[in-house]
N, C-alpha and C positions, 0 to 999 in steps of 0.2 A: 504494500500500500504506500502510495506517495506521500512525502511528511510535510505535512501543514506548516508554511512559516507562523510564527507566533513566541511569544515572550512570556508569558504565563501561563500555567493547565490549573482550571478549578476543576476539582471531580466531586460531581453531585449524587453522594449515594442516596439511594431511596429502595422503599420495601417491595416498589415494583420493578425498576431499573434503576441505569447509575447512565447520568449525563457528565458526557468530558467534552466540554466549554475547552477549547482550542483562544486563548485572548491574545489583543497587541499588550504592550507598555500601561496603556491607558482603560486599562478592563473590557477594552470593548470584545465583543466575541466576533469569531474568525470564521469557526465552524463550531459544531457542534457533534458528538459521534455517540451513541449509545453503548452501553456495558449494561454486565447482568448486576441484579438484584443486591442490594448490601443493605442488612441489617443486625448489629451482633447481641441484640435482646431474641428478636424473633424468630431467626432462624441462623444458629454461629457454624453451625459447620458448614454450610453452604455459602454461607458470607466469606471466610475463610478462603475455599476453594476458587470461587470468583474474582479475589483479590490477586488471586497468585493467576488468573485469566487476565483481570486489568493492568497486571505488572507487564505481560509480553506486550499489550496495546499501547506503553509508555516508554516502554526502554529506550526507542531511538530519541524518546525526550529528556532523555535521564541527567541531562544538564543543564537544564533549564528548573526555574522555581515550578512547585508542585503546590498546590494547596488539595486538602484530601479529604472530603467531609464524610461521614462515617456514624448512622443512628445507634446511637448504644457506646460509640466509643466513649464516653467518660465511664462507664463502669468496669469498663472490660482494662485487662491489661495491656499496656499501652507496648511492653517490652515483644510483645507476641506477634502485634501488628509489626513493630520496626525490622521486626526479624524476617519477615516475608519480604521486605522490600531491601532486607540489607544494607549493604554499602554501595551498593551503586547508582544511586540515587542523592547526587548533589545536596540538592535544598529543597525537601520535602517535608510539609508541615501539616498534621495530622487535627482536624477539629472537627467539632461536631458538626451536621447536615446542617443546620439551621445559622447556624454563625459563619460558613461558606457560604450560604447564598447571601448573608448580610455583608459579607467581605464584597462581594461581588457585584451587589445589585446597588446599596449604599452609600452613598460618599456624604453625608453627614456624619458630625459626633457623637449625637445624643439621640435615643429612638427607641420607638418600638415596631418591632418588625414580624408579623406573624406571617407563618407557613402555612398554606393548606393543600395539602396533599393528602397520601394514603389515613397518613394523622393528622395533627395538628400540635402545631407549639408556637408560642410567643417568645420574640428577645428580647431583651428592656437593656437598653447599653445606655449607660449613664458615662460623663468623663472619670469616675471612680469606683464604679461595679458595673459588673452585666450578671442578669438574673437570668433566669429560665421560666415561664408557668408555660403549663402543659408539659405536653410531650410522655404522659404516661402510659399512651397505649391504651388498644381499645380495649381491654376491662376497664380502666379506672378513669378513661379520659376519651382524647381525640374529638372533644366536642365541635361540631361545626365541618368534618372531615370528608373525605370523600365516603370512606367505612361507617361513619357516624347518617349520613344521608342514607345512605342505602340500608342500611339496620332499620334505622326510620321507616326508612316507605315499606319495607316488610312489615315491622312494628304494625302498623298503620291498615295492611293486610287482614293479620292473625286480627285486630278488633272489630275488623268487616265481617270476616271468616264465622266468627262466633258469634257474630249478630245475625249470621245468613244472607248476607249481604252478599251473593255470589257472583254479580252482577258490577262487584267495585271494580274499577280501575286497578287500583292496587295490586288487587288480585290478579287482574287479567295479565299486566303487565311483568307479575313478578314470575308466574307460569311458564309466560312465552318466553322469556331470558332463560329461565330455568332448566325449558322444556319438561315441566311435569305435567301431570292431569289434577291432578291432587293436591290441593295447598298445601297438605301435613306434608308431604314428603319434602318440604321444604327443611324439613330436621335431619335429612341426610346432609345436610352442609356441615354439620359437627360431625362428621366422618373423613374429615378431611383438616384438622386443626392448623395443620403448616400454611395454609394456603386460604386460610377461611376470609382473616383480612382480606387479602390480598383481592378475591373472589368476588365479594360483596363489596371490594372499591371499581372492581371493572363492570358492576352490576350498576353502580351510581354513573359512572363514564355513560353508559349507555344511554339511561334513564335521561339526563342532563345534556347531553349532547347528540344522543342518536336520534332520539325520537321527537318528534317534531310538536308531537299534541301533548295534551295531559297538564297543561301551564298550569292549573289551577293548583291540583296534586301537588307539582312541582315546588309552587311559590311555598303551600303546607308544610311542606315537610320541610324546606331551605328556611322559612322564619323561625319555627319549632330551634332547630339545632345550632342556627346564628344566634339566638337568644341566648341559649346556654351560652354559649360560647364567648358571648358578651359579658354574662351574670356573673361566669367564672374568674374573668380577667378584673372584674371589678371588685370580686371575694378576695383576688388574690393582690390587691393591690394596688395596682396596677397604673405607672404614671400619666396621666389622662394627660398632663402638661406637655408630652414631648409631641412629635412629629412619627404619626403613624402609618406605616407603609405595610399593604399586604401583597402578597404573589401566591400564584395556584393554579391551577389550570379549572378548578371550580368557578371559578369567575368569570369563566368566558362564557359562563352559564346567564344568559338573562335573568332567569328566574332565581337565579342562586345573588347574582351579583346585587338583585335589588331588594330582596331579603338582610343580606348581609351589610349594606349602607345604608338601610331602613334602621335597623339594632344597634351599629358601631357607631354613626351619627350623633347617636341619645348620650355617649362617652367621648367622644373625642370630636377634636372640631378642625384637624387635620389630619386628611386621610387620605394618601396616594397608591391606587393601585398599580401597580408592578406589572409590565408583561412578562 
């Protein structure tokens, strides 16, 4: 493969792929190439394996600056990652998914920068801390996510389902993605735990961006889970004072995008969305 001129590699891991942003000098991106899947909470040995796959994709960049974002890297041993990439890699700088895309997309000091992707997290970068809220995964979190939407519009199903409501949208729509006959066999999806997030966020992609009708559904369930999402960062905090930037590819969702400035509006009075 022919090698991209360029001056910097950000590498965008995520729980469904990993983006390597090819940049000049000045952040701007060049190309962009896709890699597999990296995350070391939700699935490490497979993250592992793909990393020593993104290593051969880099090498002929192996002197040039690296930045390397990574879900899970601050729990995980840091010495384990280094060791995959060795010594032959120059100046290679290992942080978390969420603080790579603020290195990258951000050129202010002070911010909050929320992600929303397979999950969800917020950065709060002060000139003397940077905090975390979110980012605990979808048992305990991910509110407003792409996994969070699609849980919902299931949600949202099962209360038709047992009203007899056979006739919902919800339902029809969650069947044909599904391909089931049967709403209950929707509980085969915990037959497959590795891959359940992952599943139910390509079930939201669809929902939000394939299908063309349903706004109504749509706007429901996208207010529902920007709400949380909102309620949360203001439980936890959260400095409404700074300058708010989000990025996602939810957002290119009409329905989602005007759900979500409907709810963050009520908190912050500076809010730029990210392509």
């Amino acid at each position: 493969m022919k090698m991209i001129k360029c001056k910097v590699i950000y590498v965008d891991g995520g729980a469904t792929s990993t983006k390597i942003h090819f940049c000049d000098e000045f952040k701007n991106i060049i190309s962009t190439q896709s890699g597999p899947r990296l995350n070391l909470v939700a699935f490490e040995k497979e993250t592992l394996a793909n990393l020593l796959e993104i290593t051969e994709i880099l090498k002929p960049y192996k002197d040039l600056k690296i930045y390397f974002g990574i879900p899970g890297i601050r729990i995980y041993d840091l010495k384990i990652i280094k060791n995959i990439f060795k010594s032959q890699f120059v100046d290679i700088h290992f942080l978390t998914d969420i603080e790579l895309q603020a290195n990258l997309l951000i050129n202010v000091e002070e911010f909050n920068f929320i992600s929303l992707g397979t999950g969800s997290i917020n950065l709060e970068k002060k000139k003397n801390s940077i905090r975390l809220l979110g980012g605990w995964g979808h048992f305990f979190g991910d509110n407003g996510s792409a996994f969070d939407f699609g849980n919902t519009w299931i949600r949202f199903g099962i209360i038709d389902f047992e009203n007899n409501k056979l006739d919902s949208k919800f339902i029809k729509v969650t069947q044909d993605f599904f391909k089931i006959k049967n709403f209950e066999e929707i509980k085969k999806l915990y037959l497959s735990p590795e891959n359940f997030k992952q599943t139910i966020s390509e079930f939201s992609v669809y929902v939000l961006t394939t299908l063309t009708e349903f706004s109504k559904e749509k706007e429901l369930v996208a207010k529902q889970i920007t709400a949380k999402l909102a309620k949360q960062l203001v439980e936890s905090n959260f400095d409404a004072n700074l300058p708010f930037f989000v990025s996602g590819g939810l957002l290119k969702s009409r329905e989602y995008q005007k759900a979500f400035l409907s709810e963050f509006t009520k908190i912050s009075k500076d809010i730029t969305i990210l392509n």
